[in-house]
N, C-alpha and C positions, 0 to 999 in steps of 0.2 A: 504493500500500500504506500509506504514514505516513495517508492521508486515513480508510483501512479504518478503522486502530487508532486514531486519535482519536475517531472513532466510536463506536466500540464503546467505549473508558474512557469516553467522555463518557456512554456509556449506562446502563454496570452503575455507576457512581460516583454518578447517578442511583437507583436502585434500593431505596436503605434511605431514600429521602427522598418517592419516588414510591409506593412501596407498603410503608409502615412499619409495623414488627414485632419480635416476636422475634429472627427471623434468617433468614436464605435460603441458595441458590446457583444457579449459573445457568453453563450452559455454550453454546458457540455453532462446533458445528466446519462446517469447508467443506473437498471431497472430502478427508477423513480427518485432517485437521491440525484442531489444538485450535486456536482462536485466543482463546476464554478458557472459561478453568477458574478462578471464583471464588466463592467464600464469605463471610458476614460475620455477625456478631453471635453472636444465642447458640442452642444446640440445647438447651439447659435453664438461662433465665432465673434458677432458684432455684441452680441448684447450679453457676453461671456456668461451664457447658462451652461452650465455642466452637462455633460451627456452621462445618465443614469440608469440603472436598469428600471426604472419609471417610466423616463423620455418615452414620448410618444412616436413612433416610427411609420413610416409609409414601406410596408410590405410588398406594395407591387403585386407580382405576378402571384408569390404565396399566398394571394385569397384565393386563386384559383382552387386549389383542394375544400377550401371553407364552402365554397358555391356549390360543387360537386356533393360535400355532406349534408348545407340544407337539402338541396334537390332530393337527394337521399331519404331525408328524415319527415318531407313536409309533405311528399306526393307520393300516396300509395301505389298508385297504377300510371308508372312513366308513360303509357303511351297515349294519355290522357291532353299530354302536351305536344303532340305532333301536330293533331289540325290546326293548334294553333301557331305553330312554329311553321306552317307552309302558308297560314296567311299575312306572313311577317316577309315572306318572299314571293309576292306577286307575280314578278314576271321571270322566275326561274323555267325554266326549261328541263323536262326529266325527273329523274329523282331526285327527290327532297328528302335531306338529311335525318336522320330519326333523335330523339333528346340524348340517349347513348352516345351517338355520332358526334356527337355535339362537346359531351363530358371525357371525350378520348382523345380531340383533336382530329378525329377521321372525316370529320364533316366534308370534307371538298372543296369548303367557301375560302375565298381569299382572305386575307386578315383587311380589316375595315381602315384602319389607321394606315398601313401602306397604302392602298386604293385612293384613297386621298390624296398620301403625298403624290403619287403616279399621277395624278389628275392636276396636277400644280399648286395642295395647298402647302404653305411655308409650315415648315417643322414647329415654329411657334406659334400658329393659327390657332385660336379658337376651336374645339374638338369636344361638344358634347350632345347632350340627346335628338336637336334638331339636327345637327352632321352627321352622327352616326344611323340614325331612321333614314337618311336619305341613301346613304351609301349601300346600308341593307337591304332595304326597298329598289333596289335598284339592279339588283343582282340578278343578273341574267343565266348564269352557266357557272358550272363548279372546275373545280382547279382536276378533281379526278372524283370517279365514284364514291359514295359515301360506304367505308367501313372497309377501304381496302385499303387504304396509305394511312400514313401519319404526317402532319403539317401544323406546324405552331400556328395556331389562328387565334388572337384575343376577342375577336368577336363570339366565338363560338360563347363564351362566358359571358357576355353580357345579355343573350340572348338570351341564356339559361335564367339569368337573372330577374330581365324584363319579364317573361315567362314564368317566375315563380310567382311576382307581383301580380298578376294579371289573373293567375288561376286560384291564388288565396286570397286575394284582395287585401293583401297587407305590405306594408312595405318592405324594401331586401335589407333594408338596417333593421327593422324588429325582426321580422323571421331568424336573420344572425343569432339574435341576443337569445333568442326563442329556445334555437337549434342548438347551437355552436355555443355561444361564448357562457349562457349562465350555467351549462350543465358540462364546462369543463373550467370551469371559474375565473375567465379572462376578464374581469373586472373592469379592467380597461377599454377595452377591445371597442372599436367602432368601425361604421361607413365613411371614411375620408375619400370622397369620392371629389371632392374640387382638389387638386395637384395644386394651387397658390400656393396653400400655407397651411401649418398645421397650429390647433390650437394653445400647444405649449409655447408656440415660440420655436419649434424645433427646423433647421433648414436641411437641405440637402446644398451640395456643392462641388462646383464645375472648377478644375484648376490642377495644380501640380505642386510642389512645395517650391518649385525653383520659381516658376513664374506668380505663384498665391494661389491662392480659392475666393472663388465671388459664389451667390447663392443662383442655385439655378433658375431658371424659367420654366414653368410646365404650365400649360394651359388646358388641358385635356380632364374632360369629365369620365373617369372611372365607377364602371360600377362592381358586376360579377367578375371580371378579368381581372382587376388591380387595385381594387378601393379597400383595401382591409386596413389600416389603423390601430397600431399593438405597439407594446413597449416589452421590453425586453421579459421581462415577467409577469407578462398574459404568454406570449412564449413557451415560458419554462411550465404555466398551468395548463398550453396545448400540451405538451410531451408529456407529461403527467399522467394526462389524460388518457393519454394513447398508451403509456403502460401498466395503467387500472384497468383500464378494458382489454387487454391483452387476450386472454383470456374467455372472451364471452363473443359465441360464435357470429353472432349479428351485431358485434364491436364496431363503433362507425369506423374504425380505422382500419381495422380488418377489411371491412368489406369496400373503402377506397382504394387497399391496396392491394386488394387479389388479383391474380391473373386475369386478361382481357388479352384476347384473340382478335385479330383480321379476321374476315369474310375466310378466306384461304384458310385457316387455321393455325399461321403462324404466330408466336405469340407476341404483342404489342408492348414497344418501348414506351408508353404513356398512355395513361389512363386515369380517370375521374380525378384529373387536374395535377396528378402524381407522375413524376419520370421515374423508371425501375431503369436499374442497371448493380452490378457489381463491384465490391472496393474490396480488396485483402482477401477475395474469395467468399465472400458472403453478400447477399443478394442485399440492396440498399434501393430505398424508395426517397423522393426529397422533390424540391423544386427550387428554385433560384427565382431572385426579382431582381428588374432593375429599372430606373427611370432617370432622367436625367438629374445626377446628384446623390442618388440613391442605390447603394448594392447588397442586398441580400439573400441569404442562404440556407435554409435548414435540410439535414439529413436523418432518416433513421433505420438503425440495423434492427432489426427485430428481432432474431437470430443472438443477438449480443445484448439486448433492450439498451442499447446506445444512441441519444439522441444528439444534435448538435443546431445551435442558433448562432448566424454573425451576421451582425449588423453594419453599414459603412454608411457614415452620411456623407460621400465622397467616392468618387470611382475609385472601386479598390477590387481586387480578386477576392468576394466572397465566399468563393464555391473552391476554390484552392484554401480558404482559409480553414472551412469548413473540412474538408481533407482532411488538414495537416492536422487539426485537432481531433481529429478521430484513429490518427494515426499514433498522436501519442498517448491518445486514450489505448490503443492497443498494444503499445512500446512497439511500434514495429516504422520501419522506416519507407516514407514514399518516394518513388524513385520520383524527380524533377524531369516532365515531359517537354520536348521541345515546344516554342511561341506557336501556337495555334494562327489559322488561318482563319479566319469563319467564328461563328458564333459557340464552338466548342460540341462537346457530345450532346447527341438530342436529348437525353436523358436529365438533361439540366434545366429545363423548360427556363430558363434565364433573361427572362423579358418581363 
């Protein structure tokens, strides 16, 4: 055990030197013990607030899995949402995606937010529920059949989204608190679905230490794709959560990260908003976020009940950071892969 915790200090003390910035956190529990819960620097540079495992964080892409377990928990019979998910695509041609399709990324649909910029809007534009209904409303033809590929699509989750609101006539921030947050105790935990600003005061930030950091610009209205709002300890009460229900067959995290299949039968790198793939030999489920200013990470082995959180309010390798602390949760060493070309393994759902 002293051998664990040298590790692990030697890692996160590490951390503001290996991926420098504004400020971070990072947590690392094994079957349900915390073994670190720690924070450093700042969550607002100018107005020197401390970055805490409090601070309020923009999650990004990691709502995606939270969307996939409302969906889960609030709609008995998923195919209850498809007529209404083919009236949201008017003038598609062919087959129309199923709600499945949708929570796996197998949809076919292009992602909304590229389709935009392809059309000429500035990466800073304005991007919320009147842009994105016209984008989807307008979709003519799919990228490939639905539930034979896999394609990082954020719209696929906001539909989901739109579509939970629409069939329980409640909104996608209460259903959360409903589903999701009071019954794994993220207390914190909210809809940050406007990207401005967050309500602690916390910023994200564009920059490098030689040239500085300035606070970034995000204009984009987030809902089921990106809008989840967690501080580092609604975090540690998701992984918690997930290894109390370990155990119990219809476990919501069980059943986000079970196997899912292609049409063909091969079996699928991503599923109800989770990337599977493997680390040190044992099968690992996680997703990555990132926005501009913003980089985020969670992993978990199941197999090990090892979970892991990092946070950057600053472009930093979250999903390397993420890694390395599970590696020396393991004592084992990760070999350093060559500069990637591209957005990294699919598996990292990293948007």
């Amino acid at each position: 055990m002293p051998n664990l915790h040298a590790r692990l200090n030697r890692f996160v003390e590490s951390l503001p030197h290996t991926q420098p910035g504004p400020g971070g956190a990072i947590a690392v529990l094994r079957a349900g013990e915390v073994l670190v819960r720690h924070a450093w620097g700042f969550a607002n540079a100018e107005r020197r607030i401390p970055f805490t495992p409090r601070t309020l964080f923009r999650m990004c892409s990691i709502t995606k899995q939270f969307t996939c377990g409302t969906v889960l928990e609030a709609v008995e019979d998923l195919s209850a949402l498809d007529a209404p998910l083919r009236a949201r695509l008017p003038l598609l041609e062919g087959a129309v995606p199923s709600i499945l399709d949708l929570c796996h990324n197998q949809s076919g649909l292009r992602d909304y937010w590229a389709v935009a910029m392809l059309h000429g809007s500035p990466a800073e534009a304005p991007f919320g529920d009147t842009e994105a209904a016209r984008v989807i409303g307008g979709t003519r033809s799919l990228h490939f059949a639905p539930g034979t590929r896999y394609s990082y699509v954020n719209q696929n989750f906001r539909l989901l989204s739109d579509l939970l609101e629409n069939h329980t006539g409640r909104g996608f921030a209460e259903l959360l608190r409903r589903f999701i947050f009071d019954r794994a105790g993220m207390e914190g935990a909210f809809l940050a679905a406007d990207t401005r600003a967050m309500p602690d005061g916390t910023e994200g930030y564009e920059g490098n230490p030689v040239l500085g950091f300035r606070a970034a610009e995000n204009r984009i209205l987030w809902t089921g794709d990106a809008a989840l709002g967690a501080s580092l300890d609604d975090m540690i009460a998701w992984e918690r959560y997930i290894d109390a229900t370990r155990e119990a067959p219809r476990g919501l995290y069980n059943r986000l990260s079970a196997p899912v299949h292609f049409a063909g039968g091969e079996e699928a790198p991503y599923a109800f908003g989770l990337g599977r793939g493997r680390e040190f030999g044992m099968a690992v489920t996680g997703h990555g976020g990132a926005l501009r200013g913003w980089r985020s990470h969670r992993l978990h082995v199941a197999e090990a009940r090892i979970s892991v959180v990092v946070m950057f309010n600053h472009f930093a390798d979250a999903q390397a950071a993420a890694l390395d602390a599970l590696a020396a949760v393991l004592g084992e060493e990760r070999p350093r892969p060559a500069p990637l070309e591209g957005p990294g393994p699919e598996w990292l759902g990293a948007y």
